[in-house]
C-alpha positions in Angstrom: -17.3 13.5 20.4 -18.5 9.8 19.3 -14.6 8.7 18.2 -11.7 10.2 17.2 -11.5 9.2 13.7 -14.3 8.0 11.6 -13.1 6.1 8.1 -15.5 5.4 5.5 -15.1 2.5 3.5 -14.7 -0.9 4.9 -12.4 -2.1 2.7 -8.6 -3.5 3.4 -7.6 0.3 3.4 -10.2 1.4 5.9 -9.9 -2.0 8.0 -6.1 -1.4 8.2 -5.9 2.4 8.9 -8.8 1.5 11.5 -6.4 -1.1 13.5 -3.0 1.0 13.3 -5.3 4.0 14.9 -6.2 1.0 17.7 -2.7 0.4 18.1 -1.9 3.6 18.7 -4.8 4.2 21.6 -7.1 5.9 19.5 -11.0 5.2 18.9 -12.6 4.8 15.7 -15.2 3.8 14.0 -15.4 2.3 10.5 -18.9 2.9 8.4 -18.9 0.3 5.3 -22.2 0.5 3.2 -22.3 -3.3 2.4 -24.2 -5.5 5.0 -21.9 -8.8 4.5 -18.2 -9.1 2.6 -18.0 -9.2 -1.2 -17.4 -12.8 -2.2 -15.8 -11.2 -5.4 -12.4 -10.6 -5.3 -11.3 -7.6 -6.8 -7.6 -7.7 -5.6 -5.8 -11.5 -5.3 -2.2 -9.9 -4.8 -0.3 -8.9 -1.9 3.5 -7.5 -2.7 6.4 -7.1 -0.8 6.1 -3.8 0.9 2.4 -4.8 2.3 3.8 -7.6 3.7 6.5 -5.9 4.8 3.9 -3.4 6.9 2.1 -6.2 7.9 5.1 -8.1 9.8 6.2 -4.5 11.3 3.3 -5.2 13.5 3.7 -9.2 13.7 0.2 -9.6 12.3 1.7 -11.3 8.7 1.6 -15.2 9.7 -2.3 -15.6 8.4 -1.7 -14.0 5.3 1.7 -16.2 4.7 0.5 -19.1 5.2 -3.2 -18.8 3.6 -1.6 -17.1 0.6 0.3 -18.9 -2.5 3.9 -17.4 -3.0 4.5 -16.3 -6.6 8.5 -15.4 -7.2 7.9 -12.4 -9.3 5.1 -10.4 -10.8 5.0 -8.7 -14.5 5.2 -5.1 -16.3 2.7 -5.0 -18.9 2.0 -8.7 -19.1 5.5 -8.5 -21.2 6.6 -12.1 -21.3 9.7 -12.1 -19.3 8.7 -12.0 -15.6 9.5 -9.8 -13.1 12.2 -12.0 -10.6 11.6 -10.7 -6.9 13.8 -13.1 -5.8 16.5 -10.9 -6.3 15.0 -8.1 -3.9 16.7 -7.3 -0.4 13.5 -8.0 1.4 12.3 -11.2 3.7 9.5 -11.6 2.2 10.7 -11.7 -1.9 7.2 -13.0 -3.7 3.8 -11.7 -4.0 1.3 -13.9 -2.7 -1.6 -15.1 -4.3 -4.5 -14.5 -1.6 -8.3 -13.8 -2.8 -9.2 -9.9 -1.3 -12.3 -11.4 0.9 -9.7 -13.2 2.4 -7.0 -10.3 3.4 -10.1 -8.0 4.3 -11.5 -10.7 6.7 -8.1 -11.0 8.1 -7.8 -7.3 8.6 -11.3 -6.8 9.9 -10.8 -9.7 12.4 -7.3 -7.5 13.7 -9.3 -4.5 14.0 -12.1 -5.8 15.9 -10.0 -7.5 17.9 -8.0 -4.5 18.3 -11.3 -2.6 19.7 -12.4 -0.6 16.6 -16.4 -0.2 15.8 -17.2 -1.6 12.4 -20.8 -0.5 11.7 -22.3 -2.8 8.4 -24.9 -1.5 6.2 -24.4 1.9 7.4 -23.4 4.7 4.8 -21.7 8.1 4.8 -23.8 10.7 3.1 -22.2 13.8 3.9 -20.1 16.5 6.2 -19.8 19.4 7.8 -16.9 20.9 9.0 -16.5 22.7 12.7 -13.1 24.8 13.7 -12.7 21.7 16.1 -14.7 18.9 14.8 -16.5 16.7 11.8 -19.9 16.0 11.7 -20.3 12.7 9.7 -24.1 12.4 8.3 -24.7 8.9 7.9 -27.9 6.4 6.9 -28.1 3.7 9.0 -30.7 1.0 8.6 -33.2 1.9 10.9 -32.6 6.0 9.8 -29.9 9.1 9.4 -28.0 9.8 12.3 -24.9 12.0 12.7 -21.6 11.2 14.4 -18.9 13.6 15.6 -15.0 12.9 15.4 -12.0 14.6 15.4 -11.3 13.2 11.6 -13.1 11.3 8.5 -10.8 9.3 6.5 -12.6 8.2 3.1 -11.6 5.2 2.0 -15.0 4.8 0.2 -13.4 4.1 -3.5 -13.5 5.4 -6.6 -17.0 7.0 -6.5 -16.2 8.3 -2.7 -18.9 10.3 -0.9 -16.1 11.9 1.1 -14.2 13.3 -1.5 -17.1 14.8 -3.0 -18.9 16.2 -0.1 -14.7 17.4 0.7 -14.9 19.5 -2.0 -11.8 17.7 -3.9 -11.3 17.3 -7.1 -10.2 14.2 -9.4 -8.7 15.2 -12.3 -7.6 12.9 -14.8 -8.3 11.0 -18.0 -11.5 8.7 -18.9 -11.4 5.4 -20.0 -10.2 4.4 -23.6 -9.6 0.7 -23.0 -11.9 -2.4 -21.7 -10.7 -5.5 -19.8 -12.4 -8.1 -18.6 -12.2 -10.8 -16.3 -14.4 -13.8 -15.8 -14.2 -16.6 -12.4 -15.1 -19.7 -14.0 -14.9 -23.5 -14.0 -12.0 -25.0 -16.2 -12.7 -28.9 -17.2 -9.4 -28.4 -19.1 -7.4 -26.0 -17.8 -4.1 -24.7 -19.1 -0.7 -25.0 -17.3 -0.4 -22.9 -13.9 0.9 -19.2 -15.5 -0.8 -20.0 -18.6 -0.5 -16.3 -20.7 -1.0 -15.3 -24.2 -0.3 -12.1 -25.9 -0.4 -11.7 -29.6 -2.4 -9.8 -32.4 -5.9 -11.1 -31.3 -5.3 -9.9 -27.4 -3.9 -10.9 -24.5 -4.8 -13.5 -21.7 -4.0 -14.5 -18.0 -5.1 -17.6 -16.2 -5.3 -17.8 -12.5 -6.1 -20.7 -10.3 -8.4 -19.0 -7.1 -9.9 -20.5 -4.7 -13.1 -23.1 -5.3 -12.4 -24.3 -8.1 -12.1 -21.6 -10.4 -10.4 -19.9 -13.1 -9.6 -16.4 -13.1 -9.5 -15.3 -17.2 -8.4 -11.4 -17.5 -7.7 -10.1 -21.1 -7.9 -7.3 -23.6 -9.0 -8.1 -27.3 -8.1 -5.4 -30.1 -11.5 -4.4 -29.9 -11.9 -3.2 -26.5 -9.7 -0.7 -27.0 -12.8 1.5 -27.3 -14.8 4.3 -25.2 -17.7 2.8 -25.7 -19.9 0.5 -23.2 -20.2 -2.9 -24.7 -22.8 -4.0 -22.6 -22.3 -6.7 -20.2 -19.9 -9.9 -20.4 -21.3 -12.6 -21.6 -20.2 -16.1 -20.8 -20.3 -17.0 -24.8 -18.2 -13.5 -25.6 -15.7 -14.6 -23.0 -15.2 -17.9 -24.7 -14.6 -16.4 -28.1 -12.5 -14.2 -27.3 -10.3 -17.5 -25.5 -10.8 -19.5 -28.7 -9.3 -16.7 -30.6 -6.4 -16.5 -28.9 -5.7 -19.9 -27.8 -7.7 -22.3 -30.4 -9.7 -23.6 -26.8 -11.9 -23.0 -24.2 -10.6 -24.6 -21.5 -14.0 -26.0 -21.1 -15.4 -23.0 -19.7 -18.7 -23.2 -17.6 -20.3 -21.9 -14.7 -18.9 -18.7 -14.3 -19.5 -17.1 -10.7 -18.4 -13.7 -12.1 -18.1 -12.1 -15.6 -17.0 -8.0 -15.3 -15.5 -5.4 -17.4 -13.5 -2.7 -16.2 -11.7 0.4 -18.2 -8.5 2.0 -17.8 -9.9 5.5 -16.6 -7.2 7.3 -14.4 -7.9 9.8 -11.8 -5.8 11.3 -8.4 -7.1 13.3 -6.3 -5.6 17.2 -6.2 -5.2 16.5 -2.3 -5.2 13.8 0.0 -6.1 16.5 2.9 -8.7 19.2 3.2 -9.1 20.8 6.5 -10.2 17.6 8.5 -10.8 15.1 5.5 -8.4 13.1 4.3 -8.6 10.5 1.2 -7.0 6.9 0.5 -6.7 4.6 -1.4 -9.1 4.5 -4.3 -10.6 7.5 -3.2 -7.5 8.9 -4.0 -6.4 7.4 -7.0 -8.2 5.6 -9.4 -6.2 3.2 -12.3 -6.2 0.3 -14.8 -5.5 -2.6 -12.6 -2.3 -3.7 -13.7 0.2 -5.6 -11.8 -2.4 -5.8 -8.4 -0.8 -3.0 -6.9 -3.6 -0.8 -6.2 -5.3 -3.0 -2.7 -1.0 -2.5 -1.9 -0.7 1.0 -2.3 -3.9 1.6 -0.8 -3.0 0.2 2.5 0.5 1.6 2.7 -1.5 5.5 2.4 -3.5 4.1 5.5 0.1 3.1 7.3 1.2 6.7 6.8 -1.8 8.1 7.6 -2.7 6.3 10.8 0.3 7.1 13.2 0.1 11.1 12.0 -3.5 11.2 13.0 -2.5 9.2 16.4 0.4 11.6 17.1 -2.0 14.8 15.9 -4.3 13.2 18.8 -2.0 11.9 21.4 -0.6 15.2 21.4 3.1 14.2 19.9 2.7 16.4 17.1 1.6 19.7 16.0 -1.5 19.5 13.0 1.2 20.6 10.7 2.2 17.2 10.8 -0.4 15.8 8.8 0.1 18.0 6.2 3.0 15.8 5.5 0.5 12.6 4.3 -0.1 14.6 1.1 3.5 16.0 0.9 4.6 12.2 0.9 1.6 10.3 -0.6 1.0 12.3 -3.3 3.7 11.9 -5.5 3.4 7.9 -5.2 -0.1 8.0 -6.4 1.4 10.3 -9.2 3.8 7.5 -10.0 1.3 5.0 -9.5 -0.8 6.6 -12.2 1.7 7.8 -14.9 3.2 3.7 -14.4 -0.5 2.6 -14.8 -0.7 4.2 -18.1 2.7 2.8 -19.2 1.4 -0.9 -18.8 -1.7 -0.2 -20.8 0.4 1.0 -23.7 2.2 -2.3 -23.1 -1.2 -4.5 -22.6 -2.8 -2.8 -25.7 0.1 -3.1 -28.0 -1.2 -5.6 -30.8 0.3 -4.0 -33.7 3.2 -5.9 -35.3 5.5 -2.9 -34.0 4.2 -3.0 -30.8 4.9 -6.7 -30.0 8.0 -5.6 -31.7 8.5 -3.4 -29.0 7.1 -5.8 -26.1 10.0 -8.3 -27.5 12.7 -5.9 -27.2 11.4 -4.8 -23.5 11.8 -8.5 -22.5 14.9 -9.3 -23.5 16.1 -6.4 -21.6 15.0 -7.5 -18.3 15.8 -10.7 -18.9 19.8 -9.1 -19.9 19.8 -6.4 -17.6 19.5 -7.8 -13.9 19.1 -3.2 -12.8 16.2 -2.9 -15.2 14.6 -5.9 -13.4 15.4 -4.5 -10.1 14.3 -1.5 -10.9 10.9 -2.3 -12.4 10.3 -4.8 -9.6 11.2 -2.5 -6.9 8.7 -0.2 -8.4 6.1 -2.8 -8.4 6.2 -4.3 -5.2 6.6 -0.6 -4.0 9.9 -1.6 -1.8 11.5 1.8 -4.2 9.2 4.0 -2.6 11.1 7.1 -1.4 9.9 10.3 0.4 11.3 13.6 -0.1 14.4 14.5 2.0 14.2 17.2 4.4 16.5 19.1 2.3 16.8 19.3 -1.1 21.3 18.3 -1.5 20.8 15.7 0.7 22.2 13.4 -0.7 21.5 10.4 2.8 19.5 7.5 2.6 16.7 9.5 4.5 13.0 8.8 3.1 13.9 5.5 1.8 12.4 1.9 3.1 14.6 0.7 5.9 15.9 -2.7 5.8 14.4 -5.7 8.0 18.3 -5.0 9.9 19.3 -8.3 11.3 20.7 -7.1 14.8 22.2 -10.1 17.3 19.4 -11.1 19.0 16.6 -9.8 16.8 15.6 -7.3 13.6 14.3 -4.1 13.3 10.9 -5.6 12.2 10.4 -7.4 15.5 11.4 -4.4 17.2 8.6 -1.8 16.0 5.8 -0.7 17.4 2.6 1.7 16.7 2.5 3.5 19.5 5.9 4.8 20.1 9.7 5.8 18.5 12.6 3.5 18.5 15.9 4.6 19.6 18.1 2.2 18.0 22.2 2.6 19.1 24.2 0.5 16.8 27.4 0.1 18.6 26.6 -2.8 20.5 27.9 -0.6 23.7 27.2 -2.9 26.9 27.4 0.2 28.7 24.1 1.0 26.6 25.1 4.5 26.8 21.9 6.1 25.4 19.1 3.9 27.6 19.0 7.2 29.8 16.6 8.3 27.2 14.0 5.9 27.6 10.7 6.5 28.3 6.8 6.9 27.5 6.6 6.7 24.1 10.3 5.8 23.9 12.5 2.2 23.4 16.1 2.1 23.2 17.5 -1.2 22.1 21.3 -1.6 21.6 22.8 -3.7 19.3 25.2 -4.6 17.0 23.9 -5.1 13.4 24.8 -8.6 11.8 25.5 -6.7 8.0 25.1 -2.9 7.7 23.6 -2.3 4.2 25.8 -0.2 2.2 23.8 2.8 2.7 23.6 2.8 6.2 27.4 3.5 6.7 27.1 7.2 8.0 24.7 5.8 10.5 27.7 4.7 12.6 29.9 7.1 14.9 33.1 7.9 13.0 35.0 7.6 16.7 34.8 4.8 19.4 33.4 7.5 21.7 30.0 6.0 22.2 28.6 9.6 23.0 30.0 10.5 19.4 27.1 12.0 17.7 26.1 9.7 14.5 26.1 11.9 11.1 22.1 11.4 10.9 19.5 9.5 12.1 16.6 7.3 10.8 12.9 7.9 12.1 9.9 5.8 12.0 9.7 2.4 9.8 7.2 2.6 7.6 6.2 5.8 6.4 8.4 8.7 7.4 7.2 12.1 8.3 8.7 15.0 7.1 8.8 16.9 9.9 10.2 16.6 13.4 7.6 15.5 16.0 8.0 12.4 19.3 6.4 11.8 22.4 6.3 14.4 25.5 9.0 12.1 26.7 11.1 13.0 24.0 12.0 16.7 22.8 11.9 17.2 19.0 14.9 18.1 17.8 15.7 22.1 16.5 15.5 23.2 13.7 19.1 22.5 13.0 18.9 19.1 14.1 16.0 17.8 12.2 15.5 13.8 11.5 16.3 12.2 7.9 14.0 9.5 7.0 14.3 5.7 5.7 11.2 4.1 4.3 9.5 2.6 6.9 8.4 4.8 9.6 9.4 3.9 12.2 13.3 3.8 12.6 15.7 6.2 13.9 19.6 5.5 14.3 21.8 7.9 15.8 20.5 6.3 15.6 16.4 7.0 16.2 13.3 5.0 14.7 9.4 5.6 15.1 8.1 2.2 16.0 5.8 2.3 12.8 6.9 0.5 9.8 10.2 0.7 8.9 11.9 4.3 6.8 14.7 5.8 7.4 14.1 8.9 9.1 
């Protein structure tokens, strides 16, 4: 077998699944068609919960400090703003940060890391053994075929793996245009500049070099038919017509359209192929949150695939990467199509409506919680291991500030967490420690409110705790640890918090951070 895993698709998705697997001791190899980085950037937003990921590993410095912090984000470019502020994380802003950037960043940690990144290789195809996948793949100097334990595609929208997979991508095709251009601005607006009224709707983003970033819809391109190409001149009429200017627009260094066709994939698993990211789930790009979600799949994916291999887990495990993905693509899709009702609505009842909406989040500090939480994808919840439950489990677990450090500082990819939270100086569970599993006692600085039953009820510090939380960043469903640690029965399974890698009886997978 040439690796363990091979991921298609180069991307921020692929680059991050391809260093968590690293992490975790296993070898792969990531095959990326193009021969040098885009220069374009699709993707200029990182949220929350990716940061979030990122710092579970102690990798998120670069991206802080090369990115810009934004406070909030939108809903459908509705004109009250999202505040994220207001959300319980460390990290409560998006940051501005150019996707060449974060995928140079992430290709640097996985090299570093010891992954294989071949360039100007491409997958082509697949065949399936009982124990094995043969990847086909064109390499510059001819086809060649290399044998792993896994393919992961992360090859976008038009993925070669999902085809050759056999999986199907149902959905709906494209019935509205946007467009963006990266130009020079001799007079450019205020920072946040945004219009929206009956001639369209515009953004304007400072980037990098320079430039402009102009993204809008015009009542026209609400259409299923191909324009044709951007043209510099169409780009500035349709800014004169909504603003009375141009800005002074010039030398644009990319003009693009792209449609609000939205697809998911009918499974995220086949036999030994999995999809992520785009290849999974294809949307309008509202809000930046597709690059986010992408890379949050890969942090589920990765540590199931490195516990499949490591021999932690049983295959059934990864049947739980569907089970849990899944239904956030669903959401991601179904919220998609929301915002483009929103971004389309020119009609004077449908600014009517984008009015009301705004005063509401602007009135109603829950709905703005609730939409932001959505957005940055900190609300992201996994199913509980029973359906009554009615515990925190499969919900992000906090960044817990403990006495002499947090939870965040205290994950890791290649092992669970047992985290007692009785401050005991007799440490009474460090007995348990071993390959594969930490104990770390301590006594938490402010136990969030849903996190009470994770205490012992008695002083007994051999008092079982009600439930306990399981690895921080994407909890499994099922019940698996290292040979050093038995699996609990049957009758004794883990709950989950959203991150995972946590769990309290306290017992967390040193992932990201759920409560499991």
């Amino acid at each position: 077998m040439n690796h363990q895993v091979v991921v298609a698709g180069g991307g921020p998705v692929g680059l991050w699944l391809a260093a968590e697997l690293r992490r975790c001791g296993i070898t792969v190899a990531v095959i990326e068609t193009r021969t040098e980085r885009d220069t374009r950037s699709r993707a200029l937003t990182v949220h929350p919960r990716t940061i979030e990921t990122f710092a579970s590993r102690g990798v998120q410095d670069p991206f802080v400090s090369e990115g810009i912090p934004l406070p909030g984000g939108h809903f459908g470019a509705l004109d009250s703003r999202l505040d994220f502020r207001r959300l319980p994380t460390p990290f409560p802003y998006t940051l501005l940060l150019p996707q060449q950037r974060t995928e140079a960043l992430l290709e640097q940690q996985a090299l570093e890391l010891g992954a294989t990144v071949l360039r100007g290789h491409e997958v082509t195809g697949l065949s399936e053994e009982t124990d094995s996948v043969r990847v086909h793949i064109q390499a510059p100097d001819g086809p060649f075929t290399m044998e792993a334990a896994y393919l992961v595609g992360c090859d976008g929208v038009r993925s070669t793996v999902r085809g050759a997979a056999g999986i199907d991508f149902p959905g709906t095709p494209s019935t509205v245009l946007g467009w963006l251009g990266d130009v020079v601005l001799d007079e450019p607006p205020a920072p946040g500049h945004g219009y929206f009224g009956p001639n369209g709707s515009l953004m304007a983003v400072p980037v990098p070099g320079g430039l402009h970033r102009l993204v809008g819809i015009t009542p026209r391109d609400i259409t299923s038919t191909w324009p044709g190409d951007l043209t510099l001149e169409e780009l500035r009429e349709n800014v004169i017509a909504m603003t009375g200017t141009d800005f002074g627009i010039r030398d644009p260094v990319w003009l693009s359209r792209f449609g609000n066709a939205t697809r998911l994939a009918a499974q995220y698993r086949n036999g030994r192929v999995f999809l992520a990211g785009d290849a999974a789930h294809q949307h309008f790009p509202a809000g930046g949150v597709g690059m986010n979600v992408g890379i949050q799949d890969a942090a589920n994916l990765a540590w199931k695939l490195a516990a499949t291999l490591n021999g932690w887990a049983p295959d059934t495990l990864l049947d739980t990467y569907h089970a849990e993905r899944h239904p956030v693509g669903v959401n991601l899709t179904e919220t998609s199509r929301a915002q483009v009702a929103l971004m389309t609505a020119f009609t004077p009842e449908g600014l009517a409506l984008r009015g009301l909406l705004g005063e509401l989040i602007t009135a109603l500090p829950e709905l703005n919680d609730r939409l932001a939480g959505q957005v940055s994808s900190l609300s992201v919840a996994y199913p509980p291991t029973a359906p009554d439950d009615r515990r925190p489990t499969g919900t992000r677990a906090d960044d817990l500030a403990l006495d002499d450090t947090s939870l965040f500082a205290l994950l890791r990819a290649d092992g669970y967490l047992l985290l007692d939270l009785t401050g005991s100086p007799d440490r009474p569970l460090h007995h348990l420690a071993g390959p594969g599993l930490r104990v770390h006692t301590s006594t938490p600085q402010l136990l969030p409110a849903d996190w009470s039953g994770m205490l012992p009820p008695s002083s007994d510090p051999t008092a079982t705790s009600p439930w306990r939380a399981r690895r921080a960043t994407t909890p499994p469903s099922s019940t698996t640890s290292p040979p050093s640690w038995p699996p609990p029965t049957n009758t004794e399974r883990p709950g989950r918090h959203s991150h995972d890698h946590c769990v309290c009886r306290l017992v967390a997978r040193s992932r990201h951070a759920e409560t499991h």
